[in-house]
Every structure is written in structure tokens, then in C-alpha cells.
N, C-alpha and C positions, 0 to 999 in steps of 0.2 A: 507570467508563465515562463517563458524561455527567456534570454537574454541575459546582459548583466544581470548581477542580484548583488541586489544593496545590504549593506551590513545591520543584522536583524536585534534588536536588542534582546528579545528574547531568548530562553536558555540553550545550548545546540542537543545532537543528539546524548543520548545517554552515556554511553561509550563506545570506544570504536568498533569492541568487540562484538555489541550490537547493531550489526552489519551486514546485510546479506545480498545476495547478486541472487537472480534463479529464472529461469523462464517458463512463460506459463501460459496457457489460453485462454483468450477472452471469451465469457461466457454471459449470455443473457438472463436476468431472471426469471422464472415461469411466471406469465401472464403478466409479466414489467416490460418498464424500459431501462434498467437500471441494469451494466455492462459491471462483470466484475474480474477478475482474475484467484484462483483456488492459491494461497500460501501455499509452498511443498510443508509435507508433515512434520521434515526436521525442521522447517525453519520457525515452524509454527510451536513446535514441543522448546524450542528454543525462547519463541517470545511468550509463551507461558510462564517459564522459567524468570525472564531475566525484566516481567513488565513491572512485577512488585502488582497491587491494587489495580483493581480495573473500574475504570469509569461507566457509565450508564450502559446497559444493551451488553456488558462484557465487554464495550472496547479497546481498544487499546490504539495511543496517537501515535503514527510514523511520520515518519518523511518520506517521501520516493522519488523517485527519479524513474523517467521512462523517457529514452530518447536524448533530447536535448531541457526536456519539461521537468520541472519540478518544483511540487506541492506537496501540502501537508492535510493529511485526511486522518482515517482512523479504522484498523482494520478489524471486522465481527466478525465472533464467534457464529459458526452454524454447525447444526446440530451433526449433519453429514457428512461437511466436507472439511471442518477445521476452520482456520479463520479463511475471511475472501477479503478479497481488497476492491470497495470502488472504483471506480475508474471513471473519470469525470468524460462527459459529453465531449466538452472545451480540448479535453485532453486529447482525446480521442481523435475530434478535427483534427487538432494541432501535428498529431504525430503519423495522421493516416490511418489510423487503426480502426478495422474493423471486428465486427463479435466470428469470431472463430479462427482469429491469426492467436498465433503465438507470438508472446510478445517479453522482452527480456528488460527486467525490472529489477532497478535498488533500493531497498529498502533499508530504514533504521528508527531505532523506536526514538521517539521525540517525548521530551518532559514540557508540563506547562509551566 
């Protein structure tokens, strides 16, 4: 999670251009426990744009950064609000966050 990070062999992100800063609030899902955060809508018409082919469920893999943390998830399409981005438990410990902070997040699309 936080700390050093070791050199991945995996591919890095897409391009740098696919890159985005934006803040956003943490939001619960109805009758879950699953914390997510709403994409803004340009950054979203943006990874529409620039994801190519979308994997299972519509999603699309990023990288993010929140805080000091950073992991690689996958952020889904819904029907109302545009893409959401999970936001892990762990993460959440990790950076203090609770459901209804705003919270200021980097994101970039990641290839497998």
C-alpha cells in the first residue's frame, strides 16, 4: 500500500495525457458496504474517449493514488452517475477516510 514501491514489471500507465487530479466525495452504496467515489463527468467523457475496449461490467483498469496509497482497481460504468471508483476498506483505514469526506484523488488509466 504506501511506502516504497518496487519496480513493477508490468506495463505503466497508458500515457501521461491520461491523467487526472479531481476531488470527490465518498459515497456508500444503497443497502452495501462498498465506499465509492463519483468520476467528474469531464474526466469520465475523457476515459471513455481515450480507454479503447472495455473489459467485463464496462470497466475500465486505473491506477490511483489517494494520499500517500496507491493501487490499482478498475472504475464502473453506472447507469446515473458516470463511472465510480471503489475505494477499498484497507485504503480507507489507511488514509483516514470516511463515507462523506471529500477526498482528492489521481487517477490514470493502467493497460494489462
Amino acid at each position: 500500500m504506501s511506502g516504497p514501491r518496487t519496480p513493477d514489471p508490468r506495463p505503466g500507465p497508458v500515457t501521461s495525457p491520461a491523467e487526472w487530479e479531481f476531488v470527490a466525495e465518498v459515497w456508500l452504496a444503497e443497502g452495501g458496504s462498498w465506499a465509492f467515489a463519483t468520476v467528474p463527468a469531464e474526466v469520465d467523457a475523457d476515459i471513455r474517449v481515450l480507454s479503447g475496449p472495455r473489459s467485463g461490467f464496462g470497466s475500465v483498469r486505473v491506477e490511483v493514488v489517494l494520499g500517500s496509497t496507491t493501487w490499482r482497481t478498475s472504475v464502473f460504468p453506472d447507469r446515473v452517475r458516470g463511472f465510480v471508483l471503489p475505494l477499498k476498506q484497507q485504503v480507507r483505514r489507511t488514509e483516514g477516510v470516511d463515507v462523506g469526506d471529500r477526498v482528492h484523488l489521481r487517477l490514470s488509466l493502467w493497460q494489462a
